[in-house]
Backbone as a chain_set.jsonl record, in Angstrom:
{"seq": "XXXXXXXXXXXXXXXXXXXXXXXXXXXXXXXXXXXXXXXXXXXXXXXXXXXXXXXXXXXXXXXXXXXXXXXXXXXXXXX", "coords": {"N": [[1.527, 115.972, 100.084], [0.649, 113.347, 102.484], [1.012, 113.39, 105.835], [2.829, 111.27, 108.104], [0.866, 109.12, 109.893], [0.746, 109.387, 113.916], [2.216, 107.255, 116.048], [2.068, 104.493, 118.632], [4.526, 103.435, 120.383], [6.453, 100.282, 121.703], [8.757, 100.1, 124.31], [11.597, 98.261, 123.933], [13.95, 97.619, 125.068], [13.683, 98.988, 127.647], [11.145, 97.608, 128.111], [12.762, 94.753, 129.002], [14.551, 95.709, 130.51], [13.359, 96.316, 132.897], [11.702, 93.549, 132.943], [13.497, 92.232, 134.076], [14.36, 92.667, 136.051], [12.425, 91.592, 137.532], [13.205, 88.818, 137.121], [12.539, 87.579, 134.887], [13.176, 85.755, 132.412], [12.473, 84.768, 130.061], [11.1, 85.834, 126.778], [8.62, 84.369, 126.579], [7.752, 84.319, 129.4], [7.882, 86.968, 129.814], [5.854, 87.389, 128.561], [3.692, 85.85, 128.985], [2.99, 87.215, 132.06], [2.516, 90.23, 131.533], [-0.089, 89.156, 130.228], [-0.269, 88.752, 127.643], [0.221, 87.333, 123.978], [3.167, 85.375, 123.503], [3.67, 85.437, 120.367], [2.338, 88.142, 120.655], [3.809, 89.881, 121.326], [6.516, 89.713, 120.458], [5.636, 90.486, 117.976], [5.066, 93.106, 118.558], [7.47, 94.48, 119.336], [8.652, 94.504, 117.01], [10.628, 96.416, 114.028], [8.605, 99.19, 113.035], [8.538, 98.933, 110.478], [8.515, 96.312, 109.69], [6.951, 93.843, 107.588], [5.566, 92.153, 110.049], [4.823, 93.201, 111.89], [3.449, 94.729, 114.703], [1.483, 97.266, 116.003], [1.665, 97.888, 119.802], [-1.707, 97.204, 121.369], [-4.137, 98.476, 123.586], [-4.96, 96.512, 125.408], [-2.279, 95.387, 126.105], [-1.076, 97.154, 126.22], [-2.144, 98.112, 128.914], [-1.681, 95.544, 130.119], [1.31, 95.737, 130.683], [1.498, 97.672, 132.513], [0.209, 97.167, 134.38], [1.197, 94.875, 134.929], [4.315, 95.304, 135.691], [4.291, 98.1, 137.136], [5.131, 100.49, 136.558], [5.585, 104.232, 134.974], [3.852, 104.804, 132.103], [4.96, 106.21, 130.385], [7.558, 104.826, 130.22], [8.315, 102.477, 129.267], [6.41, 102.859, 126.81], [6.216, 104.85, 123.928], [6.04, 107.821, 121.789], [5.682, 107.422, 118.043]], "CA": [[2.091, 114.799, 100.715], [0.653, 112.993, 103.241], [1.898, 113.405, 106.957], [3.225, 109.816, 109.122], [0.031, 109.046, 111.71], [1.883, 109.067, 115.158], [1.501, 105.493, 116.392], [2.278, 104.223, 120.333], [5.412, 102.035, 120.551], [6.927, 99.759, 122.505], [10.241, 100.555, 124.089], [12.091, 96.807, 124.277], [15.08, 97.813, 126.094], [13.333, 99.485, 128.829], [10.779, 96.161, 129.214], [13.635, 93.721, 128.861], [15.557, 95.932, 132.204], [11.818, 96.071, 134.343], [11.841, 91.862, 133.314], [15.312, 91.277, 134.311], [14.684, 93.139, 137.897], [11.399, 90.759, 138.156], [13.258, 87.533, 137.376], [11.277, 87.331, 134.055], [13.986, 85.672, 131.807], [12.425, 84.651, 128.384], [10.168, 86.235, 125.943], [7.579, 83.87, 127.481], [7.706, 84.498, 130.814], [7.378, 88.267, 130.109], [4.515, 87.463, 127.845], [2.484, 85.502, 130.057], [3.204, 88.259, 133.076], [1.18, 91.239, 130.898], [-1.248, 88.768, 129.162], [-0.214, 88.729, 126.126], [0.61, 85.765, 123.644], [4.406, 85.54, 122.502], [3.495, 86.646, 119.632], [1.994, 89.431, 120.427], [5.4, 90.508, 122.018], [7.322, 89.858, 119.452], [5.099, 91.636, 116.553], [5.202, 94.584, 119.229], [9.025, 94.66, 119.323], [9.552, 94.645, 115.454], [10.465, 97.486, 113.974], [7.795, 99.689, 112.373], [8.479, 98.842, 108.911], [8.553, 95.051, 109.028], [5.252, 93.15, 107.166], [4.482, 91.763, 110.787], [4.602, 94.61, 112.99], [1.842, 95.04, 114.93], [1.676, 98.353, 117.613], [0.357, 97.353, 121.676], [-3.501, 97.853, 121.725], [-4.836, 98.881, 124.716], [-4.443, 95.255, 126.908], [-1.189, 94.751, 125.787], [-0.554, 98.847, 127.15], [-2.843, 98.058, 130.149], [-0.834, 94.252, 131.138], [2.781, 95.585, 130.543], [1.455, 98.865, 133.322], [-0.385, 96.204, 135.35], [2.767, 93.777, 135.851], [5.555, 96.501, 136.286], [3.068, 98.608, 137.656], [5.746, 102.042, 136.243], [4.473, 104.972, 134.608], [3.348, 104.898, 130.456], [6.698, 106.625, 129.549], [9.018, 104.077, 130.509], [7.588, 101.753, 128.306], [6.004, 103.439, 125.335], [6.951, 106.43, 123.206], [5.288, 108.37, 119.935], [6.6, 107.768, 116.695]], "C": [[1.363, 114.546, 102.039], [1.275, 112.741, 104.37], [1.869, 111.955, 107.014], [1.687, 110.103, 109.857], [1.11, 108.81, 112.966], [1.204, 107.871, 115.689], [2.667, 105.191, 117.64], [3.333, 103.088, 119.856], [6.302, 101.467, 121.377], [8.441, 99.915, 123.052], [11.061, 99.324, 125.083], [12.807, 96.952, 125.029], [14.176, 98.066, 127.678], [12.379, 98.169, 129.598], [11.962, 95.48, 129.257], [14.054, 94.354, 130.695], [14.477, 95.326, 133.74], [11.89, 94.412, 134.113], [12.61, 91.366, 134.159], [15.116, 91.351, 136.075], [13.494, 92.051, 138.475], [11.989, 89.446, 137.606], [12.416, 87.05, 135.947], [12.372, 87.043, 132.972], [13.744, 85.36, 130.008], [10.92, 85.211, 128.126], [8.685, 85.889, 126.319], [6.947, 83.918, 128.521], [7.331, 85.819, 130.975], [5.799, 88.259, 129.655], [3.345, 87.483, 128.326], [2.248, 86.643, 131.683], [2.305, 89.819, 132.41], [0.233, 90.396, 130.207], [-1.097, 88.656, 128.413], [0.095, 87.606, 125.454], [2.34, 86.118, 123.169], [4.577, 86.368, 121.42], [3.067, 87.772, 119.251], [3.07, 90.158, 120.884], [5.706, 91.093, 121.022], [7.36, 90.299, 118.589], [5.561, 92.798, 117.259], [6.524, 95.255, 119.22], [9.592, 94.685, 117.906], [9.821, 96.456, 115.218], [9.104, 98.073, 112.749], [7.468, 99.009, 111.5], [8.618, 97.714, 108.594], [7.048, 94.243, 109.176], [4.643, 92.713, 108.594], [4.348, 92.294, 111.762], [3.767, 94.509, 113.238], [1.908, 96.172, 116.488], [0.854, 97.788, 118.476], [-0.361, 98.0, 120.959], [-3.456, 97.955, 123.132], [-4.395, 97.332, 125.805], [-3.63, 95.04, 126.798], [-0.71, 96.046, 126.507], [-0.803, 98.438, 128.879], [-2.259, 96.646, 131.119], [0.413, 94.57, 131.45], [2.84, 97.066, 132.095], [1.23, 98.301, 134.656], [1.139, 95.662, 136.056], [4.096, 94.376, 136.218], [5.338, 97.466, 136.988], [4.77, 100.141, 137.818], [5.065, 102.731, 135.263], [4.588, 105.05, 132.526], [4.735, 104.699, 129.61], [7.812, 106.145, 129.879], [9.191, 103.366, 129.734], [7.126, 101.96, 126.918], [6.121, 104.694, 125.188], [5.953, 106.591, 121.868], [6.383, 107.932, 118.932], [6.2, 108.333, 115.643]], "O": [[1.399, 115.497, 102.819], [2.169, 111.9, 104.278], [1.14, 111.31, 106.26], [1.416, 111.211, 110.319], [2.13, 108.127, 112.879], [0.006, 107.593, 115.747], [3.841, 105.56, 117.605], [3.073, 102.111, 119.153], [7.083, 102.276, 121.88], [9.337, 99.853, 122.211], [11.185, 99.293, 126.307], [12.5, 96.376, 126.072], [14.168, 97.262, 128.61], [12.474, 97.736, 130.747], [12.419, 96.1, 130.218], [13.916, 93.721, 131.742], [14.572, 94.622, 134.745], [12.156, 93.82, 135.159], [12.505, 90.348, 134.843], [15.473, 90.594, 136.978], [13.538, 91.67, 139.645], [11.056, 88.644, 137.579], [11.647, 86.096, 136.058], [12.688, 88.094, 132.415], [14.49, 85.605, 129.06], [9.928, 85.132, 128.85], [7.76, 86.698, 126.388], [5.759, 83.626, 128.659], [6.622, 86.141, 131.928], [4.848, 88.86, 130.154], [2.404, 88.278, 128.329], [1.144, 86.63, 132.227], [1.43, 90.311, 133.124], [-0.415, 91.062, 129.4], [-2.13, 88.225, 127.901], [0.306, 86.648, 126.198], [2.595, 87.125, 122.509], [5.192, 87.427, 121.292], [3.177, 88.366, 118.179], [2.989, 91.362, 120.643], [5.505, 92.231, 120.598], [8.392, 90.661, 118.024], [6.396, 93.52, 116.714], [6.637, 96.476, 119.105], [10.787, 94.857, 117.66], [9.417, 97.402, 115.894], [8.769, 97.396, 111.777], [6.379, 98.438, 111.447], [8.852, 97.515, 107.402], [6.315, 94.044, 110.144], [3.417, 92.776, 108.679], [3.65, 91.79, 112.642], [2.909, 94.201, 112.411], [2.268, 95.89, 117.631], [-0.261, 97.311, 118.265], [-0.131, 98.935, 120.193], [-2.557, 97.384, 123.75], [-3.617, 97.319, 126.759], [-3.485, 94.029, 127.485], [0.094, 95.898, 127.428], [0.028, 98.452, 129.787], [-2.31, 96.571, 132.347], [0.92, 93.94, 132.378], [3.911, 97.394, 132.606], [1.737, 98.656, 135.72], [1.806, 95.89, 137.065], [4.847, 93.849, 137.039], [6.316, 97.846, 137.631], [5.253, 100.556, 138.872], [4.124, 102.213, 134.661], [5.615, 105.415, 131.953], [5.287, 103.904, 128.85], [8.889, 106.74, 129.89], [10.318, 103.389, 129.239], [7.483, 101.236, 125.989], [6.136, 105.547, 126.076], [5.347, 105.751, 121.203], [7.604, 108.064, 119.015], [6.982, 108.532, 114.713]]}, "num_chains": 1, "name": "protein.A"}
Protein backbone atom coordinates (compact mmCIF):
# COMPACT_ATOMS: atom_id res chain seq x y z
CA UNK A 1 0.00 0.00 0.00
CA UNK A 2 1.00 3.18 -0.79
CA UNK A 3 1.67 5.83 2.04
CA UNK A 4 -0.52 9.64 1.88
CA UNK A 5 2.39 12.34 0.55
CA UNK A 6 2.29 14.98 3.43
CA UNK A 7 1.04 18.13 1.71
CA UNK A 8 1.21 22.00 3.37
CA UNK A 9 -2.26 23.32 4.30
CA UNK A 10 -3.93 26.17 4.92
CA UNK A 11 -5.37 26.78 8.34
CA UNK A 12 -8.76 29.08 7.50
CA UNK A 13 -9.76 29.77 10.93
CA UNK A 14 -6.52 31.05 12.04
CA UNK A 15 -6.33 33.48 8.60
CA UNK A 16 -9.94 34.51 8.93
CA UNK A 17 -8.91 35.76 13.07
CA UNK A 18 -5.26 37.58 11.68
CA UNK A 19 -8.00 39.28 8.79
CA UNK A 20 -10.54 40.24 11.23
CA UNK A 21 -7.71 42.02 13.59
CA UNK A 22 -6.50 43.83 10.16
CA UNK A 23 -9.96 45.04 9.17
CA UNK A 24 -9.82 42.61 6.16
CA UNK A 25 -13.59 41.67 5.94
CA UNK A 26 -14.26 39.63 2.68
CA UNK A 27 -12.60 36.85 0.93
CA UNK A 28 -11.42 39.63 -1.42
CA UNK A 29 -9.94 41.91 0.61
CA UNK A 30 -7.86 39.11 2.23
CA UNK A 31 -7.00 37.93 -1.22
CA UNK A 32 -5.77 40.98 -2.65
CA UNK A 33 -3.66 41.70 0.85
CA UNK A 34 -1.30 38.28 0.19
CA UNK A 35 -1.50 38.50 -3.68
CA UNK A 36 -3.41 36.04 -4.45
CA UNK A 37 -6.59 35.80 -6.79
CA UNK A 38 -9.96 34.82 -4.94
CA UNK A 39 -9.73 31.91 -6.27
CA UNK A 40 -6.77 30.96 -5.29
CA UNK A 41 -8.12 31.40 -1.65
CA UNK A 42 -10.86 29.64 -1.96
CA UNK A 43 -9.28 26.38 -3.80
CA UNK A 44 -6.73 26.74 -0.76
CA UNK A 45 -9.50 26.57 1.87
CA UNK A 46 -11.33 23.46 0.37
CA UNK A 47 -10.98 20.53 1.91
CA UNK A 48 -8.35 18.07 0.64
CA UNK A 49 -10.61 15.78 -1.04
CA UNK A 50 -12.73 18.14 -3.11
CA UNK A 51 -12.02 17.96 -7.29
CA UNK A 52 -10.88 21.73 -6.88
CA UNK A 53 -8.57 21.78 -4.11
CA UNK A 54 -5.56 23.21 -4.78
CA UNK A 55 -2.61 23.38 -1.71
CA UNK A 56 -0.68 27.29 -1.23
CA UNK A 57 2.49 27.23 -3.48
CA UNK A 58 5.16 29.07 -2.36
CA UNK A 59 3.65 32.98 -3.14
CA UNK A 60 0.54 32.21 -1.80
CA UNK A 61 2.85 30.81 1.63
CA UNK A 62 5.22 33.80 1.08
CA UNK A 63 1.97 36.77 0.70
CA UNK A 64 -0.20 35.31 3.58
CA UNK A 65 3.64 35.63 5.91
CA UNK A 66 4.27 38.94 4.12
CA UNK A 67 0.76 40.63 5.06
CA UNK A 68 0.36 39.20 8.69
CA UNK A 69 3.89 39.16 8.90
CA UNK A 70 3.29 35.83 11.98
CA UNK A 71 5.26 32.84 12.05
CA UNK A 72 4.53 29.62 9.28
CA UNK A 73 2.66 27.69 12.07
CA UNK A 74 -0.13 29.86 12.61
CA UNK A 75 -1.18 29.57 9.27
CA UNK A 76 -0.15 26.27 7.77
CA UNK A 77 0.02 22.73 9.11
CA UNK A 78 1.13 19.04 7.57
CA UNK A 79 -1.38 16.74 6.55
Amino acid sequence: MEAKKAAIRLNMIELRKAAIDRNLETRAEIAEAIGVSTSQLWRAALPADHPSYNAPGQSFIAGVLKAFGEPFERFFFLD
